[in-house]
C-alpha atoms as one frame of an Amber mdcrd trajectory, in Angstrom:
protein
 141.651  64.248 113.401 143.442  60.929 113.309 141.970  57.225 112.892 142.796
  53.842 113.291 143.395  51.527 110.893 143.486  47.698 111.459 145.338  45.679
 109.162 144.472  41.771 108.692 145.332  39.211 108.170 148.935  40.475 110.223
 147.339  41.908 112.953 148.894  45.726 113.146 147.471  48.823 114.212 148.362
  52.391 112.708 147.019  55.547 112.935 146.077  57.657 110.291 145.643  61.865
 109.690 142.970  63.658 108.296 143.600  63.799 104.358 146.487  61.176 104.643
 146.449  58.180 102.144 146.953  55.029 104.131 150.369  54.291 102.498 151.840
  57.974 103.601 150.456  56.798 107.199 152.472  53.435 106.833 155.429  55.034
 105.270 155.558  57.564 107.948 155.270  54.969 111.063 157.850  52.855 109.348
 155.574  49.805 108.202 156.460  48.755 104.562 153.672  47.904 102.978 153.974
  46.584  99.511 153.658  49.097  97.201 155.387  50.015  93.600 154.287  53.547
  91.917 152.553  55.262  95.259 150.416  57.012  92.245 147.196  54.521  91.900
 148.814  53.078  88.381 150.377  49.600  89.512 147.785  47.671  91.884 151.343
  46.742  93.758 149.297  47.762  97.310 146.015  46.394  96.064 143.815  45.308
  98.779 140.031  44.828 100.248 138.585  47.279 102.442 136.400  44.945 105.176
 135.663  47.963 107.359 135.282  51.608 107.438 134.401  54.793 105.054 136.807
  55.829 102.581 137.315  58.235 100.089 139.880  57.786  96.860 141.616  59.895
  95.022 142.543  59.686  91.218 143.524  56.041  90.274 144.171  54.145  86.614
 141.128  51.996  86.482 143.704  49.535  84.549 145.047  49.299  88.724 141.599
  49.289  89.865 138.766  48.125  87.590 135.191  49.553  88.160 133.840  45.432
  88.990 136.914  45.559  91.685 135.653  48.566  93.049 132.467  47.449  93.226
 133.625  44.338  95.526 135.110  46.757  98.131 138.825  46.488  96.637 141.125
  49.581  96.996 144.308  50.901  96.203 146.133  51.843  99.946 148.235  54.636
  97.852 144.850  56.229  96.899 142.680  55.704 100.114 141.470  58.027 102.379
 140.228  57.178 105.472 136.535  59.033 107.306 136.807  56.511 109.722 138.521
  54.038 111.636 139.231  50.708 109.017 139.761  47.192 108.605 141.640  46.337
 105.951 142.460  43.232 104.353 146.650  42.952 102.500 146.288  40.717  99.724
 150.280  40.885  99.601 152.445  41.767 102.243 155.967  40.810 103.096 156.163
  39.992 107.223 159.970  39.949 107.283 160.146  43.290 105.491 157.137  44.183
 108.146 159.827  43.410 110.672 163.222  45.819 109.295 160.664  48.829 108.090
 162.340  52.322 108.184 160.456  55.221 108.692 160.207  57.354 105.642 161.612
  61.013 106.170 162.573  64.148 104.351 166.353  65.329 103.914 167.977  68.289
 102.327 170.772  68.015 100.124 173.053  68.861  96.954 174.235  67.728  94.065
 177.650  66.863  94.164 178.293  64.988  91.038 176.751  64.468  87.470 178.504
  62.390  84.914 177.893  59.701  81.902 177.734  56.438  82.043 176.895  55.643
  78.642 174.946  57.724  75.741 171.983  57.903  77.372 172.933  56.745  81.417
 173.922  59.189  83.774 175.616  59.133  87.469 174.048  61.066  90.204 175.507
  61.837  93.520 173.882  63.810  96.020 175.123  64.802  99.227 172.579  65.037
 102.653 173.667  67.618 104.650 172.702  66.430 108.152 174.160  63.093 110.185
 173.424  60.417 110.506 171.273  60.743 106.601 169.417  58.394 105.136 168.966
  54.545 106.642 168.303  52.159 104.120 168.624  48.348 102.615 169.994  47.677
  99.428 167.768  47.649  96.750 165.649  50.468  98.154 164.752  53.770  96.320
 164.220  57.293  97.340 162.032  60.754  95.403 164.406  63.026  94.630 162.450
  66.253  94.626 164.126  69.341  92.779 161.685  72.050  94.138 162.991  75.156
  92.215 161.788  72.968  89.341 158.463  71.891  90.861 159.872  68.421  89.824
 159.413  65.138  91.846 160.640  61.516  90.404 161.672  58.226  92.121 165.302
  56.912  91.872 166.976  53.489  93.590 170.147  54.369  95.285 173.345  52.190
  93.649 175.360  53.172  96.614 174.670  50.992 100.155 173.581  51.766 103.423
 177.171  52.139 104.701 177.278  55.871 103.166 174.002  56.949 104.289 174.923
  60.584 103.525 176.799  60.193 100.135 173.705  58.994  97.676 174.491  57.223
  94.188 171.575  56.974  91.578 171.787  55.365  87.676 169.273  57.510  85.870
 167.973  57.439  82.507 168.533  60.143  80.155 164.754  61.125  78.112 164.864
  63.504  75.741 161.514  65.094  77.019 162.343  63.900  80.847 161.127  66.082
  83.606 164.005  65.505  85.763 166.068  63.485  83.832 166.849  65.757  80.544
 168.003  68.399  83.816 170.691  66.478  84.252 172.305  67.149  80.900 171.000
  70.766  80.754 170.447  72.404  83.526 171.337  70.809  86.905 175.018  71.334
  87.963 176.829  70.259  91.439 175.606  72.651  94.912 172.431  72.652  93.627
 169.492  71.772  96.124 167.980  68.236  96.102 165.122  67.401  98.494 165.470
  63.335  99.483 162.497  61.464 100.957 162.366  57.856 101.827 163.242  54.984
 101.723 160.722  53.251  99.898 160.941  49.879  98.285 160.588  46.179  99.148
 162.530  45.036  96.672 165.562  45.172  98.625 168.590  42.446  99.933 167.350
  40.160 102.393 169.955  38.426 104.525 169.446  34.327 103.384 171.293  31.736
 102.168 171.652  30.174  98.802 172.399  31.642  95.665 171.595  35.274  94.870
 170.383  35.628  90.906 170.169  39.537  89.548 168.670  40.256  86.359 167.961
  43.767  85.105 168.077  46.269  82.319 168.881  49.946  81.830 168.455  52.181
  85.197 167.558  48.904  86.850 171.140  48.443  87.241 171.125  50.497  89.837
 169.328  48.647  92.977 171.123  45.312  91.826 174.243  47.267  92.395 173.203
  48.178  95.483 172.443  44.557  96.477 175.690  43.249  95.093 178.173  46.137
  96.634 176.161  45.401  99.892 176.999  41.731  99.646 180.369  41.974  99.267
 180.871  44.787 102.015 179.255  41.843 104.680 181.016  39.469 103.267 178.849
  37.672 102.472 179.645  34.729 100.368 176.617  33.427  98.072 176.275  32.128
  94.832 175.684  35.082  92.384 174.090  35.034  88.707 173.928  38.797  87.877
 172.122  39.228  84.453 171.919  42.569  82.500 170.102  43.177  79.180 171.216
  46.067  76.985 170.798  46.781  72.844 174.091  47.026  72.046 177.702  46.804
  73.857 177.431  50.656  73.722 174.983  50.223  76.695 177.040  48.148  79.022
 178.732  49.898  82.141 180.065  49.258  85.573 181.554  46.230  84.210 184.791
  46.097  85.516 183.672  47.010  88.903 180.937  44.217  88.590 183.301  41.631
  87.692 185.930  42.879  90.447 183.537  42.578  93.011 182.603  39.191  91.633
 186.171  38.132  91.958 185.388  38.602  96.172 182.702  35.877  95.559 183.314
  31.862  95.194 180.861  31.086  92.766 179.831  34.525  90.823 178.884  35.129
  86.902 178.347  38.436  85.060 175.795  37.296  81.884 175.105  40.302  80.214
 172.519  39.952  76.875 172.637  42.041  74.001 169.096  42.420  71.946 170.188
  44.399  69.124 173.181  42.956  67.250 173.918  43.476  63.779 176.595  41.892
  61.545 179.539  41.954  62.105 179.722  42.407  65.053 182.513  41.169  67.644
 180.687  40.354  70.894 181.390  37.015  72.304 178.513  36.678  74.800 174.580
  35.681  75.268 172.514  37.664  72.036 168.536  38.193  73.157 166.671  40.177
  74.952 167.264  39.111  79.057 164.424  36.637  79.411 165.965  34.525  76.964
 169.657  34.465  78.195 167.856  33.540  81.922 165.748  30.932  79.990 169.095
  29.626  78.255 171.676  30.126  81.047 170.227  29.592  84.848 170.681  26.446
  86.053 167.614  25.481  87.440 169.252  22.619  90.220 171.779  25.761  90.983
 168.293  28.290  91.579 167.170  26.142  94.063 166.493  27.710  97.366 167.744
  31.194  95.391 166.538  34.876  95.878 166.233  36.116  92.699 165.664  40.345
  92.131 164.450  41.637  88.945 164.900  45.577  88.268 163.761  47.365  84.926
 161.302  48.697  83.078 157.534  46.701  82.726 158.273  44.824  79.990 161.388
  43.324  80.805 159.657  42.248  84.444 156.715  40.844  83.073 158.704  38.976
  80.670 161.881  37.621  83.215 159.405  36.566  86.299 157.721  33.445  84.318
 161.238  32.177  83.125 162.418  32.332  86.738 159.341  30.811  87.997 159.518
  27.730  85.292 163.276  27.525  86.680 161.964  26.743  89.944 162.483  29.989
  91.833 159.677  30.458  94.661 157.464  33.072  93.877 157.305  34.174  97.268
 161.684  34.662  96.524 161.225  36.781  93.237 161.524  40.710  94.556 160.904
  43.335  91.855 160.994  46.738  91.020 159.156  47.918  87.981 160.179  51.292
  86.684 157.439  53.253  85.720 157.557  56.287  83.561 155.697  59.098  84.697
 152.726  59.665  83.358 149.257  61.637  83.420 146.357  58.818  85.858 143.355
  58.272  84.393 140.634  59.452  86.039 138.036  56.955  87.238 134.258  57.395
  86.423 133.945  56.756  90.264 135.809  57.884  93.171 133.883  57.997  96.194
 131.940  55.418  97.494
């Protein structure tokens, strides 16, 4: 049994299967809804159901409070439809509406695993069917490793011009899932299930300057976005900021700063939280917030796109500096990573 689900204020119509949440039935019809965690924790896909019965499954109740509940709001990663629905976005992106991919499954392999710093590691995987995975920079895939029942969400650092030949930037945890595999267990030719793209946080093809600020893992999508640049040659203004503790946690850097050579008007500001005397480093000291408070022009943001990749914290700390710089909310794309963890379970669930 299918229904149909009617989404306002944008106008589009998509169907959606028995037991299906509503974002697997816009994922799988290739509308990109906005979205972050796709496990009820974020409130990234928040929105107000006008029409319809529902069920939903387990959600944080820090996404979805009971009093929002109560006013017909619902999470579209944790909705169940019994009905046909009318449902209301509260966010929604209409040119990423426009360039949606559907979201499919791909087998693969590891082909290479190696360190980037003391606690970064390099992932390639290889798809083993053409044409593989079609994607924007800046987008992220699961990487499912099935013989370990294990399923987390990576960005790719490679572009879309080697849809087959997948980069990711992963974070080493000592008690990782996934991640701790890839320093124990997980060797190249093993199998890697890929499914996606998700992600809206991904390059968009305007003009004026470009700023990048992340942290950690988050290096990877803003990798993506800048490799992508350069491959179109595309010439904007870049301000790529990167927040680590120490110099120990700084990578990439001379690839960064070669492909920044390509551009006219491109700086690599990396910040470094944790210094301790002596020490010998010559740039911006402070967590990343404060080297965008210090060194963004705010007559040079005008008109910019501005992505912001990282843990929580550092995204709920970068977006107001950007925003008092004069950077349009409506231009500030980010990408929160999450670490996985257990959902609370709500008191209610069904209405």
């Amino acid at each position: 049994m299918s229904y149909t689900v009617r989404l306002e204020p944008i106008g589009i119509e998509m169907e959606v299967e028995d037991g299906e949440t509503l974002l697997q039935a816009a994922f799988r019809q290739g509308i990109m809804l906005m979205h972050g965690c796709k496990e009820g924790q974020c409130a990234s896909c928040k929105s107000i159901l006008l029409d319809g019965d529902i069920d939903l499954l387990r959600y944080s109740t820090f996404a979805l409070p009971e009093y929002e509940r109560d006013q017909d709001y619902i999470l579209l990663c944790r909705t169940v439809a019994y009905s046909d629905l009318t449902v209301e976005l509260l966010n929604y992106d209409e040119d990423i509406l426009k360039l949606a991919i559907p979201v499919k499954d791909f087998a693969g392999t590891v082909s290479q695993i190696e360190p980037l710093t003391h606690d970064i590691r390099r992932l390639c995987v290889h798809l083993a069917e053409e044409p593989g995975l079609k994607f924007f920079a800046g987008q992220y895939v699961d990487l499912s490793l099935t013989q370990y029942g294990i399923t987390r969400s990576y960005s790719m650092a490679s572009t879309p011009s080697s849809p087959r030949e997948l980069e990711f930037i992963i974070k080493v945890y000592p008690d990782g899932a996934f991640s701790s595999l890839l320093d124990t267990a997980l060797k190249p030719g093993d199998p890697v299930r890929v499914t996606g793209p998700y992600g809206i946080c991904c390059r968009r093809t305007n003009d004026g300057p470009l700023v990048l600020v992340g942290g950690g893992s988050g290096m990877a999508p803003l990798l993506s976005i800048l490799r992508d640049l350069v491959e179109h040659q595309e010439d904007r203004p870049v301000r790529f900021f990167y927040g680590g503790r120490t110099a120990n946690d700084l990578f990439y850097v001379d690839e960064i700063q070669e492909l920044g050579r390509r551009l006219t008007d491109f700086e690599w500001i990396p910040g470094l939280s944790h210094l301790h005397e002596p020490h010998n480093w010559t740039g911006e000291p402070g967590f990343i917030h404060e080297v965008v408070q210090r060194r963004l022009d705010p007559v040079w943001a005008t008109n910019a796109d501005a992505h912001v990749c990282g843990p929580p914290p550092l995204i709920d700390a970068v977006i107001p500096v950007l925003r008092m710089k004069g950077v349009d909310v409506e231009r500030i794309y980010f990408d929160k990573f999450y670490a996985a963890a257990p959902i609370e379970t709500p008191t209610k669930t069904k209405e």
